[in-house]
C-alpha positions in Angstrom: 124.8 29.6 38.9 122.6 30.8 35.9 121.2 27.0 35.6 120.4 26.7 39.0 118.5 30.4 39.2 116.6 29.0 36.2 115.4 26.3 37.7 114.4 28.1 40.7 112.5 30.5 38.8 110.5 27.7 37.1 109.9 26.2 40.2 108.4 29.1 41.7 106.5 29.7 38.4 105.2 25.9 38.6 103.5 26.6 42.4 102.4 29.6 41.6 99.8 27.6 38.8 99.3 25.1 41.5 97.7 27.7 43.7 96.3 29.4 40.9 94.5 25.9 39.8 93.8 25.4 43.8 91.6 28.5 44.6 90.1 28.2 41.2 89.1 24.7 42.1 87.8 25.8 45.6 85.7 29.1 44.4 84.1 26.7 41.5 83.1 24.1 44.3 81.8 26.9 46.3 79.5 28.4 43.4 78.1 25.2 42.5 77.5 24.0 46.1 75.5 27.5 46.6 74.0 26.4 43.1 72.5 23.4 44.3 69.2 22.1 43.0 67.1 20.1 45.0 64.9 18.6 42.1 67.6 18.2 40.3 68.6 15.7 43.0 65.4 14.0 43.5 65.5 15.2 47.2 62.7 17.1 48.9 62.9 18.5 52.1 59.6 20.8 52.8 59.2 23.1 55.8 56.3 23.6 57.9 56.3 26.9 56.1 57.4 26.1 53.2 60.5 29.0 53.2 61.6 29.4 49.6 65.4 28.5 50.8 64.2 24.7 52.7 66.5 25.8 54.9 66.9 22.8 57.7 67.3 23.4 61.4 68.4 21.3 63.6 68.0 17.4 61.7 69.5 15.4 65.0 68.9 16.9 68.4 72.4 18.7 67.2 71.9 20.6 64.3 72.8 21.7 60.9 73.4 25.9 59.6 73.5 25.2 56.4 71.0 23.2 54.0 73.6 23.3 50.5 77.3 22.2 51.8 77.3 18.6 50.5 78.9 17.9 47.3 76.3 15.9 44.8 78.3 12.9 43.7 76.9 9.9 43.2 76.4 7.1 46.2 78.6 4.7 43.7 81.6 7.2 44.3 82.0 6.2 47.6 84.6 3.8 47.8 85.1 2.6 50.6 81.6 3.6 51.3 82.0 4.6 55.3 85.3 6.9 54.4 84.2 8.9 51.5 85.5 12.6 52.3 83.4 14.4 54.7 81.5 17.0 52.2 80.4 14.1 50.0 76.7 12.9 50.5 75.1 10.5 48.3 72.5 11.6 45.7 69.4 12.7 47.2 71.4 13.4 50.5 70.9 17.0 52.2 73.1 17.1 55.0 75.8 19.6 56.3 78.8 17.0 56.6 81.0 19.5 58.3 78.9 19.7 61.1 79.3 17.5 64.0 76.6 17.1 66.2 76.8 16.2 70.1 74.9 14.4 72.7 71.0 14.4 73.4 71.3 16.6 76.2 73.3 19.2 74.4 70.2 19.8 72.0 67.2 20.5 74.2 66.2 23.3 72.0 65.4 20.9 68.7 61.8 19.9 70.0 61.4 17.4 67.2 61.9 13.6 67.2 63.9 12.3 64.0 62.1 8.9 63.1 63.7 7.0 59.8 61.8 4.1 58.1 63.1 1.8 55.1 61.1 0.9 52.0 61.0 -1.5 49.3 58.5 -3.3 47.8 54.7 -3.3 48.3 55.5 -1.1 51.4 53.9 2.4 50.4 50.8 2.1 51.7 52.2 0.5 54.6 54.6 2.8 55.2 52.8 6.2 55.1 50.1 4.4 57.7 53.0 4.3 60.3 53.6 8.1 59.3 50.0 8.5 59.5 50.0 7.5 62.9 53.1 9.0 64.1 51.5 12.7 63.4 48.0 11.6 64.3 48.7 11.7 68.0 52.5 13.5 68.1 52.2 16.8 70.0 55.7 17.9 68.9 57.0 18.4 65.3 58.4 15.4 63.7 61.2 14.9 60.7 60.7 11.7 58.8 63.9 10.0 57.1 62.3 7.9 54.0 65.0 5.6 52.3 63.0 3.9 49.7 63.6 2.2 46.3 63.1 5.1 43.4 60.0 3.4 41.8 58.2 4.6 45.7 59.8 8.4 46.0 56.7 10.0 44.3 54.3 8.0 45.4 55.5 9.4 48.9 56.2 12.9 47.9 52.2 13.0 46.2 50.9 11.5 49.5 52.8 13.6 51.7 52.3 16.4 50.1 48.1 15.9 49.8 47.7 15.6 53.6 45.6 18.8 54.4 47.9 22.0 55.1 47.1 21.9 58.8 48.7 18.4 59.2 51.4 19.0 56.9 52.4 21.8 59.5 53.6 19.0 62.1 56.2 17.3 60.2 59.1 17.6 57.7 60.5 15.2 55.4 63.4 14.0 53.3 63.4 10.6 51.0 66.6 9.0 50.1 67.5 6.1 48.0 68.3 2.8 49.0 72.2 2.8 49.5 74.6 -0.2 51.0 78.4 -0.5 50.7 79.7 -0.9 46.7 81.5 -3.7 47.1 79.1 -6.0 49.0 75.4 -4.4 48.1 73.9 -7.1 46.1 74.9 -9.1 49.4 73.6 -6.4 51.9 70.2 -5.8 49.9 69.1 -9.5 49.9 70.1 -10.2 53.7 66.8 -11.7 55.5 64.2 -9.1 53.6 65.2 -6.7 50.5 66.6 -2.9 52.1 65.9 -4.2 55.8 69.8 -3.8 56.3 69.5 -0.8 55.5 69.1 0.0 58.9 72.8 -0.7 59.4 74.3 2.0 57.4 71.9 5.3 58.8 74.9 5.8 61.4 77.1 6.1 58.2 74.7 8.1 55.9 73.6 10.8 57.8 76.3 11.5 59.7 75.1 14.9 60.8 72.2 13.1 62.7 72.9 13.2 66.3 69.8 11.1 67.4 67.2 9.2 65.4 63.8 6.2 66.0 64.5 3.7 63.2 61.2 1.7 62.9 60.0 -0.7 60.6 57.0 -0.2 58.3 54.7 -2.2 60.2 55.2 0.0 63.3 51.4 1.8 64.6 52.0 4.8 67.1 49.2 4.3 69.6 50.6 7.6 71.6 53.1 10.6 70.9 56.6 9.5 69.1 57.9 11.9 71.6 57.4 9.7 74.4 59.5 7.2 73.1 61.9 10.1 72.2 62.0 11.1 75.5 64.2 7.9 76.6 67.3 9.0 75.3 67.2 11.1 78.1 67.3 7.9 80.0 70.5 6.8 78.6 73.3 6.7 80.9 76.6 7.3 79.7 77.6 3.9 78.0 74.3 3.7 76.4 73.8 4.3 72.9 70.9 2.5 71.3 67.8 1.4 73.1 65.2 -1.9 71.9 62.9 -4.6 73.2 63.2 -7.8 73.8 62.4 -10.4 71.2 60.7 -12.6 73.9 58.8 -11.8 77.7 58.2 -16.0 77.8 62.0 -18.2 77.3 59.8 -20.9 77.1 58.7 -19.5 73.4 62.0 -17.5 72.8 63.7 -18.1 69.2 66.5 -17.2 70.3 67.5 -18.9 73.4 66.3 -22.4 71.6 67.4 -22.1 67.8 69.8 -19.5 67.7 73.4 -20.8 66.0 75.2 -17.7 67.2 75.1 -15.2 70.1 72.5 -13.2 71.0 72.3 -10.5 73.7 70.8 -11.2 77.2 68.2 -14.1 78.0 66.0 -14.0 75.0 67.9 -11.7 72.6 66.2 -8.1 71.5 64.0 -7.2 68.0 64.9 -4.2 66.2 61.7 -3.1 64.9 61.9 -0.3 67.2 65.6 0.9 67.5 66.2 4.6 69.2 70.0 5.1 68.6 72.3 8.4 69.7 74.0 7.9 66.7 77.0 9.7 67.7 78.1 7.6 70.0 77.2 4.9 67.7 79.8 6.2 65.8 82.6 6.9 68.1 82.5 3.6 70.0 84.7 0.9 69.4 82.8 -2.8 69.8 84.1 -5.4 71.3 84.2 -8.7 69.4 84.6 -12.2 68.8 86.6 -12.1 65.5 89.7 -9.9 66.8 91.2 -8.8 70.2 91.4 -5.4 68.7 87.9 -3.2 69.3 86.0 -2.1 66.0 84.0 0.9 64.8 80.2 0.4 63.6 82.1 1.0 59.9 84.5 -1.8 60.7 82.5 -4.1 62.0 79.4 -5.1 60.0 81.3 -7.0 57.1 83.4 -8.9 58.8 80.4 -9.8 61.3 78.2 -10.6 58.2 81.5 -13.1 56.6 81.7 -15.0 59.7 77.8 -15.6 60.7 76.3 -15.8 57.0 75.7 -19.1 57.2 74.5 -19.0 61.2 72.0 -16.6 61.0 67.9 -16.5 60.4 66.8 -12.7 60.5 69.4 -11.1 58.9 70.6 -7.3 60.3 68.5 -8.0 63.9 71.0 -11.2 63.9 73.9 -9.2 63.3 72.6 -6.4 66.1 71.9 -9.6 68.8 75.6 -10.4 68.5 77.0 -6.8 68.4 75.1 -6.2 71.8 75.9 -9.9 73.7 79.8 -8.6 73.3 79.1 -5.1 74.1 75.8 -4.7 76.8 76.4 -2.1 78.4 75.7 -0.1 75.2 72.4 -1.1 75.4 69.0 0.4 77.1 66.3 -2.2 76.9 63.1 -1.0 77.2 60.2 -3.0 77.8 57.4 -4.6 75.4 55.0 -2.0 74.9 57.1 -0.3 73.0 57.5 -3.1 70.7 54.3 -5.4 71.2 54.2 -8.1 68.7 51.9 -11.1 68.3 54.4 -12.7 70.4 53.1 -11.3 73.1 49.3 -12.5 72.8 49.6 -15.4 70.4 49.7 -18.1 73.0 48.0 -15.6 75.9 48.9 -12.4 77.4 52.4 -12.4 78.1 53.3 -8.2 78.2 52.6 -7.4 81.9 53.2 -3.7 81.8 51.0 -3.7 78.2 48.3 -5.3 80.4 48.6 -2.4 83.4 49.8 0.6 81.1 48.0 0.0 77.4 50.1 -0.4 74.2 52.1 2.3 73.1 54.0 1.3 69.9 52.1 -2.1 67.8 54.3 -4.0 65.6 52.1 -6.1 62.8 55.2 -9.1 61.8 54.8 -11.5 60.1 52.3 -9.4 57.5 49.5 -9.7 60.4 48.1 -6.1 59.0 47.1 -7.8 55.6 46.2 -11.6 56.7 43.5 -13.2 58.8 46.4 -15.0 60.9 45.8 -12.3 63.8 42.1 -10.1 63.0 43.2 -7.6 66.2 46.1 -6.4 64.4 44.5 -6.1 61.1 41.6 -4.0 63.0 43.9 -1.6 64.3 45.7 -1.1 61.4 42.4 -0.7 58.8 41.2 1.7 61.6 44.3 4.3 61.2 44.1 3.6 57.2 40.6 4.4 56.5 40.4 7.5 59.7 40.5 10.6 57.0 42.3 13.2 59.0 40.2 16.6 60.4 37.3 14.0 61.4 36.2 13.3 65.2 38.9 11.1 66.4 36.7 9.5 68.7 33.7 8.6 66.8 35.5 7.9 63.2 38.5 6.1 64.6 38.2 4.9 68.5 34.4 3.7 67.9 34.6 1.6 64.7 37.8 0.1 66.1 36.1 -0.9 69.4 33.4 -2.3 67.3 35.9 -4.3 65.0 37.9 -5.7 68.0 34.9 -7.1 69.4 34.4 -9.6 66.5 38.2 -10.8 67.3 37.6 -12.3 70.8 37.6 -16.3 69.4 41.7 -15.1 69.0 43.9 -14.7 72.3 45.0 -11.5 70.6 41.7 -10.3 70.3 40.6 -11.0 73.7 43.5 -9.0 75.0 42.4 -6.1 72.9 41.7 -3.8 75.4 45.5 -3.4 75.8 45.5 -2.0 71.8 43.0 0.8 72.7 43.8 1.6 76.7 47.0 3.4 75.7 45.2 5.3 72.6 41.8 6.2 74.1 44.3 8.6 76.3 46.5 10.1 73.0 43.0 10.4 70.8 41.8 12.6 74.6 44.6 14.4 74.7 44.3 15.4 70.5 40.6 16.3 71.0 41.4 18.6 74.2 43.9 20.1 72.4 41.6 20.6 69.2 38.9 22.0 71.7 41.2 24.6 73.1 42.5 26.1 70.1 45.7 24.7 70.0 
């Protein structure tokens, strides 16, 4: 009897140290959480009004309460990478992982538009002309998601941060590094272009993000991003990503003649502008072609990647064109103005509702920007990058560019021209009526 009231004894001893060890565990997690540094983490997130506690509000159209609840382990902890536990963000990540956030029309009171771009490379210049543009002519606050290679996180944060006050006043921003999956990344980083697959993984990385515009570096915003935006509100209740064709003409389509794997509707889609409620990304379960049993975004990509390696020519869009032909009612297409390319003009005018409505989004593939392949491109971009913001919008950005397209009419680009500055002769109005009236 004695032996077995001993053992009881140091049994109840032995959980009374585990809960002991527990709470002390828990209160030390808690003070360094509220501890936090941002610098420390090579993360800055800057307010309109620069509050000294950066508080966020609202990052998806759902939002976040608190700016300091993510544990600050290392990307290279996550193993696998799309289950690491829910208060674990990756260095340089500054999101609330307990929060959930819900559908687009559950968050009408977060006016701003979330809009995420990936960087690596020569891209910096590049890349802060898109954000250039994007605040230019946004009437509504903005948060920009940067993923970028570290050599290009302070050259963003000093170029950001030397916009003039005023401007600086219409946006927020957060850079991140570039992360993929542990096991596979060497594989993931060197798909089609280096960090385009990045892409991919934003569903799994900021997970408190209800909503977000992914768009590639060359992307020009010839009217508010909150138009665009303003088609998730379009989305019926399968939908859950939204992008252009690749092709207006089959006769010209890649897809429909080269393509060694499926591809979604007639000409397949390009996702160089991709508008994704990302919580439903997340909670849908994809049909596919490698199993009978439906798969989660996290379940799907490296599989899909295995069996099409060898099949495929532009890497993640590839992978998205075959995700889509299995599951198309997930998919809002909207049409090419959002996403006109050189495709469109090359061999004549081929984007009917560019030709009645204007361009509203320009996409510069294929390095058009920085070549003498397409001049009307390269005008509109030069145009943005060398406008110095607080000047007349319409004589130090609408004139010289009118001037510049002029000298491109021997292209078939260039003599479609007037649908580059249709579309933005109306955003630089509505900026200048705006400036006028004091607002």
């Amino acid at each position: 009897m004695r032996c077995y009231l001993h053992a009881f004894l140091l049994s109840m001893v032995f959980t009374l140290l585990s809960l002991l060890y527990v709470f002390s565990q828990l209160a030390s997690t808690l003070e360094d959480s509220d501890k936090w540094s941002l610098k420390a983490q090579g993360i800055r997130e800057r307010s309109s009004h620069d509050a000294p506690d950066l508080l966020r509000k609202k990052p998806g159209l759902e939002g976040l309460r608190r700016r300091d609840r993510c544990k600050s382990e290392s990307v290279s902890y996550w193993n696998p990478y799309w289950r690491q536990p829910a208060d674990v963000c990756g260095v340089n990540c500054l999101l609330d992982s307990r929060q959930r956030s819900g559908s687009a029309a559950k968050a009408k009171g977060d006016e701003r538009s979330h809009l995420a771009v990936v960087a690596c490379g020569p891209r910096l210049e590049e890349t802060l002309t898109m954000l250039k543009s994007a605040v230019l002519f946004s009437q509504k606050p903005l948060h920009f998601y940067i993923f970028a290679e570290d050599d290009l996180h302070e050259g963003f944060r000093d170029a950001l941060d030397s916009w003039p006050r005023g401007v600086q006043t219409k946006f927020t921003f957060a850079i991140y590094p570039i992360t993929f999956p542990k096991e596979n990344a060497k594989e993931w980083k060197k798909l089609f272009k280096p960090c385009a697959s990045q892409r991919l993984f934003l569903p799994l990385i900021l997970k408190q993000v209800d909503s977000l515009l992914y768009v590639d570096t060359d992307i020009l915003f010839l009217q508010p991003v909150e138009k665009i935006w303003g088609l998730l509100f379009q989305f019926n209740s399968t939908h859950l990503a939204a992008m252009a064709p690749e092709h207006e003409e089959p006769r010209i389509g890649w897809y429909n003649r080269f393509a060694r794997h499926p591809y979604y509707g007639k000409t397949g889609i390009n996702s160089g502008v991709m508008l994704m409620n990302m919580t439903r990304l997340r909670d849908k379960y994809f049909k596919n072609d490698m199993t009978a049993v439906a798969l989660r975004w996290e379940e799907i990509l490296m599989p899909l990647l295995q069996k099409y390696k060898l099949n495929i020519t532009w890497g993640d869009q590839d992978l998205l064109n075959i995700i889509f032909h299995h599951n198309p009612e997930s998919l809002y297409v909207f049409p090419c103005q959002w996403n006109y390319r050189p495709d469109h003009c090359i061999y004549g005018s081929n984007c009917q509702l560019a030709e009645q409505e204007g361009v509203f989004i320009l996409h510069g593939n294929r390095g058009v920007y920085h070549d003498d392949k397409q001049p009307a491109f390269r005008a509109v971009y030069q145009a943005i990058q060398k406008y110095q913001f607080g000047e007349n919008m319409e004589t130090s950005l609408l004139q010289p560019l009118e001037r510049s397209l002029r000298a491109t009419t021997h292209t078939y680009c260039g003599r479609a021209s007037n649908q580059f500055t249709k579309r933005l002769k109306l955003s630089i109005m509505s900026v200048e009526q705006d400036i006028t009236s004091g607002r």
